[in-house]
C-alpha positions in Angstrom: 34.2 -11.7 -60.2 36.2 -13.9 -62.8 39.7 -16.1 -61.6 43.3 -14.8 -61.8 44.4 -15.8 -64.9 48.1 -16.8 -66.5 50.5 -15.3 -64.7 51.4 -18.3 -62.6 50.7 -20.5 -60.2 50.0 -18.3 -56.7 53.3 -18.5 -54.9 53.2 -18.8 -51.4 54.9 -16.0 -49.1 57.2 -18.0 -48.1 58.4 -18.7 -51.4 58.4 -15.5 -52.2 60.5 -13.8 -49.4 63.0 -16.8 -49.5 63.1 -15.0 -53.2 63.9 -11.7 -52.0 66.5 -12.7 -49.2 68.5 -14.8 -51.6 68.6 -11.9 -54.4 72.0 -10.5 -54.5 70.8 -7.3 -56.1 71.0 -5.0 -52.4 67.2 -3.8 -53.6 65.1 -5.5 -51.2 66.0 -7.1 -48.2 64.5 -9.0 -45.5 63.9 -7.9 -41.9 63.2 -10.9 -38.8 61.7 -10.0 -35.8 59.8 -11.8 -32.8 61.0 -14.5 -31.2 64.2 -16.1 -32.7 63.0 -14.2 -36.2 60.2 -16.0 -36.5 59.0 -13.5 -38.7 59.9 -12.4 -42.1 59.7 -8.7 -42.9 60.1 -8.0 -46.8 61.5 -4.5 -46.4 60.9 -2.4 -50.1 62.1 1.3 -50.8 59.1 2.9 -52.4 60.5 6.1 -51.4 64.4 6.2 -52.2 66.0 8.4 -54.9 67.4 5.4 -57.4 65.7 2.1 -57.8 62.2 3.0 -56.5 60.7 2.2 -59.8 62.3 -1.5 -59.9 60.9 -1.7 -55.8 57.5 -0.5 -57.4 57.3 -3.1 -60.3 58.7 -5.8 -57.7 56.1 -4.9 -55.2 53.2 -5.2 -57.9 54.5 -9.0 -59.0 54.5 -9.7 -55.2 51.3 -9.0 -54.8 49.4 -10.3 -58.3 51.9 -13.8 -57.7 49.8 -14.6 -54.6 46.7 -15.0 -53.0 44.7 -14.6 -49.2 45.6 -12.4 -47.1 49.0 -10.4 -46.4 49.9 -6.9 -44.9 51.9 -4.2 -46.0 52.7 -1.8 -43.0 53.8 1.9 -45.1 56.2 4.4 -43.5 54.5 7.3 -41.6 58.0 9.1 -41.1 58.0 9.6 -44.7 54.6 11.4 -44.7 54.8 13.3 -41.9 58.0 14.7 -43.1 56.4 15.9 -46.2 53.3 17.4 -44.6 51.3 14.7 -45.4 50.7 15.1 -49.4 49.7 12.0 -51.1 53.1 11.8 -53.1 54.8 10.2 -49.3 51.7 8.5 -48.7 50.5 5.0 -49.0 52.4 3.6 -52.1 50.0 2.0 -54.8 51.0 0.4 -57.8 48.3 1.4 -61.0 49.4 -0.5 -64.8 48.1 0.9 -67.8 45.2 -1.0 -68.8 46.6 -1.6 -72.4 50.3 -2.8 -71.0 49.3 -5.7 -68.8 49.4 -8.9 -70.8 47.9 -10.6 -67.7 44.8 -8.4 -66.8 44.6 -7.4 -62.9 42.7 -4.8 -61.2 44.3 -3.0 -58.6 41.7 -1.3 -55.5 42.5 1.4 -53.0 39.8 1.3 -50.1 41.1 4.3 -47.3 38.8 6.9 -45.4 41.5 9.3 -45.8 41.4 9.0 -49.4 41.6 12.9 -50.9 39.5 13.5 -54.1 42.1 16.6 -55.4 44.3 13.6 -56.4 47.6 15.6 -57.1 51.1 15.0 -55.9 51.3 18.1 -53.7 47.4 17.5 -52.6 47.1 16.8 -48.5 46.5 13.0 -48.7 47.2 9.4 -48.3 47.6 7.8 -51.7 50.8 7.8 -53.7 49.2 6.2 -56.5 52.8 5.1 -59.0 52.7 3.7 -63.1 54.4 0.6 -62.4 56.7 1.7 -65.5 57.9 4.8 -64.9 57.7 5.0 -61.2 55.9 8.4 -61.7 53.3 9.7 -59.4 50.1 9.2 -61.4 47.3 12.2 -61.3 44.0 10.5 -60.0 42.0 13.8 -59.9 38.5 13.5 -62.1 39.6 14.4 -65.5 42.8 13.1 -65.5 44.3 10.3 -66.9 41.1 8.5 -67.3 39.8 8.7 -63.8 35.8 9.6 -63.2 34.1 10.2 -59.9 31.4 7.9 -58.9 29.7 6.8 -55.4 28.6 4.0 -53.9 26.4 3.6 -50.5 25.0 6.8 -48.8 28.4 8.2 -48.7 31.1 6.9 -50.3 33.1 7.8 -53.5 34.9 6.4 -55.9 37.5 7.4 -58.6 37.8 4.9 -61.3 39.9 5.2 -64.8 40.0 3.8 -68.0 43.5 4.1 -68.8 44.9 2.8 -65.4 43.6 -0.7 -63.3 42.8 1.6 -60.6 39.9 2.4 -58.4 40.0 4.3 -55.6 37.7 4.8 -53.1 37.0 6.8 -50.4 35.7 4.6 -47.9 32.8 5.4 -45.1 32.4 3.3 -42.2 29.3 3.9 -41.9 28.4 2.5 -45.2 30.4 -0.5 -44.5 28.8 -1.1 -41.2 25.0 -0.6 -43.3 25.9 -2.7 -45.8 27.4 -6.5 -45.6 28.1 -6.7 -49.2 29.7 -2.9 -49.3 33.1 -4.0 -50.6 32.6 -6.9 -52.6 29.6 -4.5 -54.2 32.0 -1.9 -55.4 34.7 -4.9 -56.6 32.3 -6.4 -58.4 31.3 -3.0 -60.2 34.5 -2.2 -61.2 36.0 -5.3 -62.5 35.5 -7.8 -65.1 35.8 -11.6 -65.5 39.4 -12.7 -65.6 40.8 -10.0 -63.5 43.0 -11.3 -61.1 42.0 -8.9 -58.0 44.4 -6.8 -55.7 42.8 -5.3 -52.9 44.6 -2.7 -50.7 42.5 -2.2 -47.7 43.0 0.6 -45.0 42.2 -0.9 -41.4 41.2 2.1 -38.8 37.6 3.6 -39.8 37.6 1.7 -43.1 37.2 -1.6 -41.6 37.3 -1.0 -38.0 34.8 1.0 -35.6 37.1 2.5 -33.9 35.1 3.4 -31.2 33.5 0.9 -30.9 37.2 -0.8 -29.6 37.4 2.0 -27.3 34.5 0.5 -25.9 31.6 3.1 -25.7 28.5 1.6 -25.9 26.9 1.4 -29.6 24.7 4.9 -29.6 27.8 6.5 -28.1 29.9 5.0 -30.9 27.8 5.5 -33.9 27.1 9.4 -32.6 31.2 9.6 -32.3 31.8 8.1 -35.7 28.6 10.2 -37.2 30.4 13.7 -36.0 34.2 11.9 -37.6 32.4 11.9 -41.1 30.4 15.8 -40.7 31.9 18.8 -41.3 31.1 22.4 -40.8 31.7 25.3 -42.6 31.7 28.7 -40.8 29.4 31.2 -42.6 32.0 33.6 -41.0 34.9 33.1 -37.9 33.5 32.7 -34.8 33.6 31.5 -31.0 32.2 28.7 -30.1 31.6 27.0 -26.6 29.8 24.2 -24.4 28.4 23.7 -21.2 31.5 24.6 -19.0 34.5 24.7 -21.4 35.8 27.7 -22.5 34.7 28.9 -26.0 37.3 27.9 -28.8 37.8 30.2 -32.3 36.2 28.5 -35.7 37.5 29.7 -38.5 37.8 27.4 -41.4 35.9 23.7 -42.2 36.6 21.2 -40.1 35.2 18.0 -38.8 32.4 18.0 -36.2 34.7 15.7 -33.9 37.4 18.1 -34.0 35.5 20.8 -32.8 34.0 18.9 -30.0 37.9 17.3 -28.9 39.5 21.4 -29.3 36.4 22.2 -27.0 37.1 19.7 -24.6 40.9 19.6 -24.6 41.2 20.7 -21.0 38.2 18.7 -19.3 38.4 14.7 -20.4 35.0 14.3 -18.3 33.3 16.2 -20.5 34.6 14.6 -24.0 33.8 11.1 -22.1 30.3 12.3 -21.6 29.5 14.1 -24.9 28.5 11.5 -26.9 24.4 11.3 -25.8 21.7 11.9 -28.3 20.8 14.6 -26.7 23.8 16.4 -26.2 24.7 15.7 -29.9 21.0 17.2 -30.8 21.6 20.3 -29.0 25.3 20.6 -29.9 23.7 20.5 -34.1 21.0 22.6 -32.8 23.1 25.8 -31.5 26.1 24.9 -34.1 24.0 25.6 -37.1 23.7 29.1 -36.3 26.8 30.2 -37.1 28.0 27.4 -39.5 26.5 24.8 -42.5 26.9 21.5 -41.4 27.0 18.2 -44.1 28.8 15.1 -44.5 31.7 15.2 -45.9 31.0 14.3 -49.5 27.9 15.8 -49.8 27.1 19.6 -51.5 23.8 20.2 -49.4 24.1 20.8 -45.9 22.3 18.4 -43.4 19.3 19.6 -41.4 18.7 18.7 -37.4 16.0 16.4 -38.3 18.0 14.5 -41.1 20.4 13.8 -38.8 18.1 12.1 -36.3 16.5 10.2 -38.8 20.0 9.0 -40.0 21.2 7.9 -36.2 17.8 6.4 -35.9 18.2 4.2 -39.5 22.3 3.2 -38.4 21.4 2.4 -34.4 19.0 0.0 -36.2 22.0 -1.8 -37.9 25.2 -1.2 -36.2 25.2 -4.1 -34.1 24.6 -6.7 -36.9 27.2 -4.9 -39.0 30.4 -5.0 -36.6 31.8 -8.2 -34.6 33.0 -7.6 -31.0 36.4 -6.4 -31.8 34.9 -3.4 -34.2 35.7 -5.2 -37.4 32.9 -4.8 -40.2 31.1 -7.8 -40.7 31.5 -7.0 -44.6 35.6 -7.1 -44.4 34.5 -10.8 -43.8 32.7 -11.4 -46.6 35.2 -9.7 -48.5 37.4 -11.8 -47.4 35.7 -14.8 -47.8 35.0 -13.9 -51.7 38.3 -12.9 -52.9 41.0 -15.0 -50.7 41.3 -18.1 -52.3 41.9 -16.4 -55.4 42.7 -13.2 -55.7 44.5 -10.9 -52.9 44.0 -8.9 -50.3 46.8 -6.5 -48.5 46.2 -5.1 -45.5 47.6 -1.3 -45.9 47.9 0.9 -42.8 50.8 3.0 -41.0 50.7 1.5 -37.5 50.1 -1.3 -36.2 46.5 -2.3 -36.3 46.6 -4.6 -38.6 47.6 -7.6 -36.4 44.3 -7.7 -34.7 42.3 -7.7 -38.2 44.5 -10.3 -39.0 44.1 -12.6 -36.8 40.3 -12.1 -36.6 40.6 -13.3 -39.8 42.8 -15.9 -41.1 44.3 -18.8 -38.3 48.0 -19.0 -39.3 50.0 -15.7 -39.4 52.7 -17.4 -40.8 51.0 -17.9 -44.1 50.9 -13.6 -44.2 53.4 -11.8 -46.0 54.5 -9.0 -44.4 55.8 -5.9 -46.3 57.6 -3.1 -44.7 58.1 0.1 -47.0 61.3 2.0 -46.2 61.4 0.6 -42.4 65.3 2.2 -42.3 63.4 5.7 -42.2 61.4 4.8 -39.7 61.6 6.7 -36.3 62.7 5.1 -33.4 59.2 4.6 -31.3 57.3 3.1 -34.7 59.8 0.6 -34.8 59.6 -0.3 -31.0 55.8 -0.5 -31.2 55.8 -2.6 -34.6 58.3 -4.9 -33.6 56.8 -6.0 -30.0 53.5 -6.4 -32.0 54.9 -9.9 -32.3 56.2 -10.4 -29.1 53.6 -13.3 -28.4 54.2 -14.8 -32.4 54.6 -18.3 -32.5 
């Protein structure tokens, strides 16, 4: 991976907010909470009406004119609102390849990211042209974009007419593998980039699980059944052990089906999660239903799946730290930060714990709000007396 080149010397955050609280403009303002404000909350509206394009193109240049590691906490009211398509999603800034003067390449890592890649699509990324403001088309076909993978079970969408590559991030994968994301950066960029990394937190980088503290089999069987799907050959009913049986009509995840089973008996949801329950569960499932991981075409057999739990139990403890965090967000880290950047991208408020599992002083993070004045009242509550305990 090359150096960021000419567009400046890296600006610290605290130059750069002190930039956005002194413009007169009205476009961007600055939000303090914890104690006595210690903390500086850049607040941009990436979803108003007027000026959205000018609090695009300003978020970009924030992000390219530093370096480390910063956070950008995006507005879940907005999305929820909407039904959850990817135009109210995670904002994303993509440049044309052949208008930047100063080249930069601009990754999307998110589990949640949706390969339809239209406006109206169910999903998470709102990739924007920094020009124009306009929701940019990521599909395969369009504007440049192809479909690629990486690891067992990740994909990836890359173009040749925007800096953009997004990828559809598996935990698993990143808990196999403790090169998986500088692997895929290194593929898809060339010497000189400067390199901005927006990274998702829960299941991209995080085992979430494994924070939930079940032990590791129980949380690799969990996350396993997050990441298959099933898809009913016809509708049917579907039961286990005591619960009542529960209607399947349409694809869905394997953990779904096991919580809409369980709704009513948190005993047995605790106690699911045993290889042999999760064999038997397969076993009986398949009957009625083709089961596969999520990106694949071919549906997954009993025996493949054992083999696969047997290969990940091998690794899944030298792959995640004690606080669930992949081992190979670290080395991320550690290969991009002192030049290039790396933005933390989530809707709650998870992030804190990554970042300070990673980096010693807080106060060296920018922190980006997008629309926080739309946010609902409990979101702000929760995000604000994150730092309660912040220096």
């Amino acid at each position: 991976m090359g150096a960021s080149v000419g567009l400046c010397f890296p600006r610290q955050p605290v130059e750069i907010l002190d930039a956005v609280e002194a413009d007169g403009t009205g476009s961007a303002n600055v939000v303090r909470v914890g104690p006595a404000g210690s903390i500086c909350i850049c607040n941009l509206d990436l979803h108003g009406d007027t000026g959205s394009a000018d609090q695009l193109q300003r978020y970009y240049d924030m992000c390219r004119q530093t370096t480390g590691l910063h956070v950008t906490t995006s507005c879940f009211t907005t999305w929820r609102q909407n039904k959850k398509t990817n135009a109210y999603g995670k904002v994303i800034p993509a440049a044309r390849v052949s208008a930047s003067e100063h080249p930069s390449r601009v990754f999307f890592f998110d589990d949640n990211l949706e390969l339809d890649g239209l406006d109206s699509s169910s999903g998470i990324c709102s990739l924007r042209d920094v020009e124009s403001g306009e929701f940019v088309d990521f599909a395969a076909g369009r504007n440049g974009f192809e479909l690629g993978h990486a690891g067992r079970h990740t994909a990836v969408l890359h173009s040749s007419e925007y800096n953009s590559v997004l990828v559809k991030a598996n935990i698993l994968d990143a808990i196999e593998d403790p090169d998986y994301f500088t692997r895929i950066i290194q593929a898809h960029s060339a010497p000189g980039d400067k390199i901005v990394v927006f990274m998702d937190v829960n299941s991209t980088i995080i085992c979430n699980d494994s924070v939930q503290s079940k032990d590791l089999s129980a949380s690799l069987l969990s996350t396993m059944f997050e990441l298959m799907e099933l898809s009913p050959k016809e509708a049917f009913d579907f039961g286990w052990g005591c619960c009542a049986a529960v209607r399947v009509q349409k694809k869905q995840s394997l953990k779904k089906l096991v919580k809409d089973i369980t709704a009513s008996d948190n005993d047995a949801y605790r106690s699911f999660f045993s290889e042999s329950t999760c064999r038997s569960f397969i076993s009986q499932l398949a009957a009625f239903a083709d089961i596969r991981w999520s990106d694949a075409l071919d549906p997954l057999g009993l025996e493949e799946f054992c083999s696969m739990f047997e290969e990940y139990r091998a690794t899944i403890s030298g792959g995640i730290d004690s606080n669930g965090i992949t081992k190979s967000w670290f080395r991320c880290f550690d290969a991009l930060s002192r030049e290039h950047v790396l933005m933390l991208n989530s809707f709650g408020v998870d992030t804190r714990k990554v970042l300070l599992a990673t980096t010693p002083d807080e106060r060296k993070v920018m922190q980006v709000a997008v629309n926080y004045e739309l946010w609902d009242k409990r979101d702000v509550e929760t995000f604000e007396k994150q730092f309660c305990d912040a220096p």
